[in-house]
C-alpha positions in Angstrom: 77.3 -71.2 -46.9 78.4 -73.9 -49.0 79.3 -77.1 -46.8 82.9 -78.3 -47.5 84.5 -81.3 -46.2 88.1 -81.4 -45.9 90.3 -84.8 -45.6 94.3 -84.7 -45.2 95.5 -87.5 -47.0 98.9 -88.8 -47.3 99.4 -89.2 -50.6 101.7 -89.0 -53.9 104.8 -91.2 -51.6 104.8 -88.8 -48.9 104.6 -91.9 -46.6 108.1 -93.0 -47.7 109.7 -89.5 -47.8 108.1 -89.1 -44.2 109.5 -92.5 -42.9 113.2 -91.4 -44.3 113.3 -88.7 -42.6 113.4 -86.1 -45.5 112.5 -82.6 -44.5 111.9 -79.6 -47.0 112.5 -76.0 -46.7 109.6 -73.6 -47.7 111.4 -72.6 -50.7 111.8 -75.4 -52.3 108.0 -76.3 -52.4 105.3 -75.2 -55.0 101.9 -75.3 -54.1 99.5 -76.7 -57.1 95.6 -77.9 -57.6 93.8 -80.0 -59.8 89.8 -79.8 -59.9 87.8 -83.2 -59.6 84.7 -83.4 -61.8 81.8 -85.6 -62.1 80.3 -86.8 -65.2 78.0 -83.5 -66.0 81.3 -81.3 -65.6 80.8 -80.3 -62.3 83.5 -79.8 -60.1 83.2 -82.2 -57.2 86.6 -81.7 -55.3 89.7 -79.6 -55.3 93.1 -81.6 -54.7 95.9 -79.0 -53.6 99.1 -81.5 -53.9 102.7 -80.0 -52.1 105.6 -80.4 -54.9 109.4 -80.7 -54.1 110.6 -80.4 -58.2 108.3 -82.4 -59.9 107.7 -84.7 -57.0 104.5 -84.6 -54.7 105.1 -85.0 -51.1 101.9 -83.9 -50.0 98.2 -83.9 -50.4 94.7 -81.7 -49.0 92.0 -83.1 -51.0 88.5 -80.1 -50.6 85.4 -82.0 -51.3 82.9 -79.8 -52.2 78.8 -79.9 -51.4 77.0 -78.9 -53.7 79.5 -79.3 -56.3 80.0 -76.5 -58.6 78.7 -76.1 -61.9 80.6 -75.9 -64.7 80.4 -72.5 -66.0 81.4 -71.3 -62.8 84.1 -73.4 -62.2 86.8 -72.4 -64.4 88.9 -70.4 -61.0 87.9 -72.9 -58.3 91.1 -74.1 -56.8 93.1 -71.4 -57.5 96.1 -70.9 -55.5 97.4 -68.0 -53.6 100.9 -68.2 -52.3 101.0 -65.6 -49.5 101.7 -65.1 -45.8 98.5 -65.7 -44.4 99.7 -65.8 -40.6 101.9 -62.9 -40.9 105.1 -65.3 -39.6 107.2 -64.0 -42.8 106.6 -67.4 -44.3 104.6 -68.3 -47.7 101.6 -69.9 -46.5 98.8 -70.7 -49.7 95.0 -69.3 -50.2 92.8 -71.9 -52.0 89.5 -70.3 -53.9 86.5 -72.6 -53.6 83.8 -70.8 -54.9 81.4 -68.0 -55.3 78.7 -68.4 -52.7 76.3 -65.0 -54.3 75.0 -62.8 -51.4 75.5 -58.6 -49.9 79.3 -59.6 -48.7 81.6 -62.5 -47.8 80.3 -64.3 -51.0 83.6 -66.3 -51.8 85.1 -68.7 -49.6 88.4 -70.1 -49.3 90.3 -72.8 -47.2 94.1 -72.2 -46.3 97.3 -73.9 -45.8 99.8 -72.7 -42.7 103.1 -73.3 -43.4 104.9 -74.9 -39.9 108.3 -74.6 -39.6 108.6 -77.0 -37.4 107.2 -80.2 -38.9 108.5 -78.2 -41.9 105.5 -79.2 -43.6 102.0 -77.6 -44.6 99.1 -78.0 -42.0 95.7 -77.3 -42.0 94.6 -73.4 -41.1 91.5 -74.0 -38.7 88.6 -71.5 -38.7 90.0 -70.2 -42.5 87.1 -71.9 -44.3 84.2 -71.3 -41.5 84.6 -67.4 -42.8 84.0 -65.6 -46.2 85.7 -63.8 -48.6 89.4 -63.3 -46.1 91.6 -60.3 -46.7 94.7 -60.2 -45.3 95.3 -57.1 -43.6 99.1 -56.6 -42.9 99.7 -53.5 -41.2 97.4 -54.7 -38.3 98.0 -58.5 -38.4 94.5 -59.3 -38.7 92.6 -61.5 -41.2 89.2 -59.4 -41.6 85.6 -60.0 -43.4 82.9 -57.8 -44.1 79.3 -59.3 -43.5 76.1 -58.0 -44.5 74.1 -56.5 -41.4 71.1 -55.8 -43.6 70.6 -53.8 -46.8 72.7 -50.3 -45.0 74.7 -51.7 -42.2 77.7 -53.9 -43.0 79.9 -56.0 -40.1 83.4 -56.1 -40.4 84.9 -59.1 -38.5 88.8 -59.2 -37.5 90.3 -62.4 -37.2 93.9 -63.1 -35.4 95.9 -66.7 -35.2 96.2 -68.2 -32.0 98.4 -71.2 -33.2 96.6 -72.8 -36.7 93.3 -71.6 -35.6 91.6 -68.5 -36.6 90.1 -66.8 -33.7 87.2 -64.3 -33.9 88.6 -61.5 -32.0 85.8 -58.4 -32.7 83.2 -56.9 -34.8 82.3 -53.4 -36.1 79.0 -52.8 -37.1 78.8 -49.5 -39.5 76.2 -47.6 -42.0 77.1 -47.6 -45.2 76.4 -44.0 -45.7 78.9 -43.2 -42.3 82.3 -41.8 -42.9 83.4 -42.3 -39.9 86.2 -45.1 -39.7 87.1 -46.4 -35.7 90.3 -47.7 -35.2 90.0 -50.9 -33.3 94.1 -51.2 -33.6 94.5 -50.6 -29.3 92.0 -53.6 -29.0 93.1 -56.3 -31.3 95.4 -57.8 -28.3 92.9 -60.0 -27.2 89.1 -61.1 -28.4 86.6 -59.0 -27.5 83.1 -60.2 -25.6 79.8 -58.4 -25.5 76.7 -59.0 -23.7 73.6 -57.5 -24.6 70.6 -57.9 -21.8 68.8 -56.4 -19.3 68.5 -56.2 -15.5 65.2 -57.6 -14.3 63.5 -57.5 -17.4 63.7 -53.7 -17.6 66.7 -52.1 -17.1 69.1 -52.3 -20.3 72.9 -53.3 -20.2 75.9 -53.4 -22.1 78.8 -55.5 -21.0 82.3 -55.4 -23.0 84.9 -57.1 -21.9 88.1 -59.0 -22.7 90.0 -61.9 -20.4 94.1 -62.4 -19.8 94.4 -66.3 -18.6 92.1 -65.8 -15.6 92.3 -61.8 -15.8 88.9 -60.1 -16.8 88.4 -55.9 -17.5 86.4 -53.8 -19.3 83.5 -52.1 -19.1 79.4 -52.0 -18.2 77.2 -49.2 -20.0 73.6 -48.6 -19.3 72.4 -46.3 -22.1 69.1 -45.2 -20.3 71.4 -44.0 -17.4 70.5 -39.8 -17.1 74.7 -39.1 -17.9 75.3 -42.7 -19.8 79.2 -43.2 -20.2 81.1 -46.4 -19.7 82.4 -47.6 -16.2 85.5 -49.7 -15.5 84.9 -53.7 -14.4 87.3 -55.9 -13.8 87.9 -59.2 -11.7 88.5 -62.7 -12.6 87.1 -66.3 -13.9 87.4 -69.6 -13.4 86.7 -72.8 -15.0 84.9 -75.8 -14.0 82.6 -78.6 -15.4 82.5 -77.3 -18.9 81.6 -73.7 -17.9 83.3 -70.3 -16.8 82.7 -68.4 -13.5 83.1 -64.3 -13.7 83.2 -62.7 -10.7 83.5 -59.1 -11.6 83.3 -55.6 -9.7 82.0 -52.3 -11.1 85.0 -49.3 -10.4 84.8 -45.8 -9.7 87.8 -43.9 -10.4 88.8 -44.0 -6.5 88.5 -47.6 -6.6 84.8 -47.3 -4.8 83.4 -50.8 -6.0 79.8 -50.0 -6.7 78.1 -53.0 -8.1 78.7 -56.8 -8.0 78.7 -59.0 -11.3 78.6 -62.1 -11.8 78.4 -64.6 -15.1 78.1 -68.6 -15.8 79.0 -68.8 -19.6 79.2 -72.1 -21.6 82.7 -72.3 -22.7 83.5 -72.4 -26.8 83.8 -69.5 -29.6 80.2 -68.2 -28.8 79.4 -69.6 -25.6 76.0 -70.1 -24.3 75.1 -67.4 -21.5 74.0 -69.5 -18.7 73.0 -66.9 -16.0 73.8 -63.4 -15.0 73.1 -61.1 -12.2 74.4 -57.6 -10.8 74.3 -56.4 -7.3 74.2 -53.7 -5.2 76.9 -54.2 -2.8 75.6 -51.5 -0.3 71.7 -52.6 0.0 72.4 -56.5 -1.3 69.4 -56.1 -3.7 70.5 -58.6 -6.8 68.8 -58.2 -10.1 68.7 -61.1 -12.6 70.2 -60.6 -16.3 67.8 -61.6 -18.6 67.6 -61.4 -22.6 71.0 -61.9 -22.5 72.9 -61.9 -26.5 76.5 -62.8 -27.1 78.7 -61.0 -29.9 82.0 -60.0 -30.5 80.9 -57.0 -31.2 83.1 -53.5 -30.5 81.4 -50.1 -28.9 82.7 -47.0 -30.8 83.9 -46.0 -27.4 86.2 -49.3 -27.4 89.3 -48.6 -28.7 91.9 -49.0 -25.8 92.3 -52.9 -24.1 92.4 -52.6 -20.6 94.3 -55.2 -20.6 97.1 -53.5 -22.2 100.8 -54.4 -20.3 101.8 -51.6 -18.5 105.2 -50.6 -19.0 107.7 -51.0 -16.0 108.6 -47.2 -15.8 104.8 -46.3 -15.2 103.9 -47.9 -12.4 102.0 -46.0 -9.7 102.5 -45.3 -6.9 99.1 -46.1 -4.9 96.4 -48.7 -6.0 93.0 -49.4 -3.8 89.8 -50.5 -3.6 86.5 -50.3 -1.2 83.7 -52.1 -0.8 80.6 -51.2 2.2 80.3 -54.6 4.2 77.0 -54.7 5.6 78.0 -56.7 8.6 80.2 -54.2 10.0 78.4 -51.4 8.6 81.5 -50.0 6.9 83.6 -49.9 3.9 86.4 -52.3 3.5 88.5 -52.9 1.0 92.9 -53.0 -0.1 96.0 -50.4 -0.6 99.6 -51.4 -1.7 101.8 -48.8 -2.6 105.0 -48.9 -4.3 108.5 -46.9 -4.5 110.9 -47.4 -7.4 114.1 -49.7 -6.0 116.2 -49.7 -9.5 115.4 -50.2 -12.9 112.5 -52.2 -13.1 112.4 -53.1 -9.1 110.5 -51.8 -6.6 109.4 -51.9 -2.9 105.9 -52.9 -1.9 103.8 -52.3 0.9 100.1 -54.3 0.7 97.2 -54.3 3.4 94.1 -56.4 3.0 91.2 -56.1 5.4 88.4 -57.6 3.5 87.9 -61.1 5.8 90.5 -60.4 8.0 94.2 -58.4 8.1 96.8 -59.9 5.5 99.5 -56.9 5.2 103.3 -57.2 4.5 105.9 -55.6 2.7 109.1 -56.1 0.7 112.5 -56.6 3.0 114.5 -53.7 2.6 117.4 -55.6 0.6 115.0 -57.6 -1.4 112.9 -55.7 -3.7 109.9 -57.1 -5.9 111.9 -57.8 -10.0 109.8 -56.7 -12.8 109.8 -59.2 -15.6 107.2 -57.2 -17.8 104.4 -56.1 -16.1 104.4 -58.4 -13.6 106.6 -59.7 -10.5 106.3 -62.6 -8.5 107.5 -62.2 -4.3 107.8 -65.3 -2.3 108.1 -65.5 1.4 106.2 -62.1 2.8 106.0 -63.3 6.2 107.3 -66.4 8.3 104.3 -68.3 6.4 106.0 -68.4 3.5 103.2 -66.5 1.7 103.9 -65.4 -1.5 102.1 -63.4 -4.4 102.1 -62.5 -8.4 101.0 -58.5 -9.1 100.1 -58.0 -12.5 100.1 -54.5 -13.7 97.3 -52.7 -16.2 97.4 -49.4 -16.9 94.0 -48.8 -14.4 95.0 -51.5 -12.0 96.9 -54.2 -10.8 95.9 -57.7 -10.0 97.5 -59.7 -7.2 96.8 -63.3 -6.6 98.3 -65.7 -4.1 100.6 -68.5 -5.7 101.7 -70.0 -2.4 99.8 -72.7 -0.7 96.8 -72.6 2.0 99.5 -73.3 4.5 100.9 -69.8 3.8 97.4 -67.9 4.6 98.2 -69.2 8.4 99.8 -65.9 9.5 97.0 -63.8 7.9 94.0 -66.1 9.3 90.2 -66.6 8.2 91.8 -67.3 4.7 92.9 -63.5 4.1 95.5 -62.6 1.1 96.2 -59.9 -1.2 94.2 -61.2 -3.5 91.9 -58.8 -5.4 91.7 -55.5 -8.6 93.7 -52.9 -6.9 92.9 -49.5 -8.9 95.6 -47.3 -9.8 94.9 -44.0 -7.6 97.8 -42.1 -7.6 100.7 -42.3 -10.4 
């Protein structure tokens, strides 16, 4: 990939329009390059100066390393005046040159309009990918990589502010007709781990993460009946890393394997340790070999983390887990009755460390906002608690202080995945 160095320079008086306050609309600004050249005719840097009339308010000089010869220079910097960020707005493509290669062999750098500063600002992440189409009718940016001389990647790309997040990847033959729609899971980015357990056993984890909500899915493809089983749980950051804790669902919310992850936080983070465990016998097997992708299953096509809508709430979620120490299984129920439109009455147990139950009052229901509500003072404690609900499950998490654990004792709470068991 050709190494390019960009510098945001105030330039052309955009100092003194800046310090008198002057704002622009979009529409009154053109977006124009000039190419830089060195003494053989090679084209060294691209300046893309913002124009009021005939006035420049505004300049993003592109150095370019190596610089480009001249007889293939004659399109680099051209300019591309099109919603890149799918806001409506005119945002502005700049070509910087054909890089040769199977795929993404052009690259480009971009300009987000901001109607705030009502000014153009950098697009971050446009210029570390190749040859960008903008894909309207799923709001994606996407690529398409070589993956060797028959396979090709394509990569889907979504804005989280300026920046261009990597969200998945589709690996396909070239000689396969078959096209997956990825649309159900383009919500969020998708995460993949590739490994083994103890050296021998082979994995597949998929996953995607809400804020500190984790589900999706662990496949073992030498399993005798492999198919795709339901994780989900939660993470937490500290020191530079991320903590997964994670449990392995069946259908009746029997938790039948323990998972847990370190990952180095960033766009592909470093896996730092792994392991899965049997919650019944408390045998633990270390991940090893473990690979990091953003890579989609064909059997990925539906986020579990997809909002659940108000008016399909069930009406019983639970979950189980075999505690060796008293020999038997343990686990959560809450169940919930409709109350109105989009309120409804709750009644949670939790028996995991010790008993934490309550219920709503009978003249104060839980308020849907979304898929979630938020109920404050269960008990005389004060405790209080947020459910957030997923079309499998629903996750409830204290937001009350220790103080409010008091009535439950041993530090119980509703806290835990809850899977959906009866609509």
């Amino acid at each position: 990939m050709r190494k390019t160095t960009v510098i945001v320079l105030l330039l052309c008086g955009v100092v003194a329009a800046l310090a008198q306050g002057m704002q622009y609309q979009r529409n009154e600004l053109t977006v124009k390059s000039q190419q830089v050249k060195n003494k053989d005719g090679e084209v060294t840097q691209v300046n893309v100066g913002i124009y009021a009339g005939k006035k420049c308010i505004d300049t993003f000089p592109f150095e370019l390393e190596p610089a480009i010869p001249k007889e293939l220079a004659e399109t680099i910097g051209t300019v591309s005046e099109e919603d890149l960020n799918f806001d409506g707005i005119a945002d502005a493509d700049i070509y910087l040159g054909y890089m040769g290669g199977f795929a993404s062999n052009t690259y480009h750098e971009g300009l987000l309009w901001d109607q705030q500063q009502h000014r153009f600002v950098k697009a971050e992440g446009y210029g570390e990918i190749g040859e960008p189409t903008v894909d309207k009718d799923i709001r994606c940016i996407r690529t398409v990589m070589s993956a060797g001389p028959d396979q090709r990647e394509s990569c889907f790309y979504r804005w989280e502010g300026n920046r261009l997040v990597h969200y998945l990847s589709d690996v396909w033959a070239m000689d396969d007709d078959e096209v997956i729609d990825f649309r159900g899971v383009l919500n969020l980015p998708t995460h993949r781990l590739d490994g083994n357990l103890d050296g021998r056993i082979p994995v597949n984890i998929v996953f995607q993460r809400q804020d500190n909500i984790v589900a999706g899915f662990i496949y073992y493809p030498k399993a005798k009946h492999p198919a795709p089983i339901f994780i989900a749980g939660s993470v937490m950051e500290y020191d530079g890393a991320d903590f997964y804790f994670l449990r392995e669902y069946q259908d009746d919310g029997i938790i039948t394997g323990i998972i847990r992850l370190k990952m180095q936080t960033g766009s592909y983070p470093e896996i730092l340790e792994g392991s899965w465990t049997n919650p019944k016998t408390e045998k633990e097997m270390t991940m090893t070999n473990l690979f990091y992708s953003h890579r989609a299953p064909k059997w990925f096509t539906q986020s579990p983390l997809t909002p659940e809508d108000p008016g399909n709430i069930g009406k019983e979620y639970s979950f189980q887990q075999w505690e060796p120490v008293y020999e038997s299984m343990m686990g959560g129920h809450i169940s919930f009755r409709a109350a109105g439109k989009n309120k409804v009455h709750f009644e949670c147990g939790n028996v995991r460390r010790n008993i934490a139950e309550g219920s709503s009052d009978d003249d104060r229901p839980a308020v849907l906002m979304g898929n979630k509500f938020e109920y404050l003072n269960v008990n005389e404690c004060g405790y209080g608690f947020r459910a957030t609900f997923f079309p499998r499950f629903t996750f409830l998490e204290t937001i009350t202080d220790n103080n409010s654990l008091e009535c439950f004792g041993m530090g119980a709470s509703f806290d835990g995945v809850y899977i959906k068991v009866k609509q």
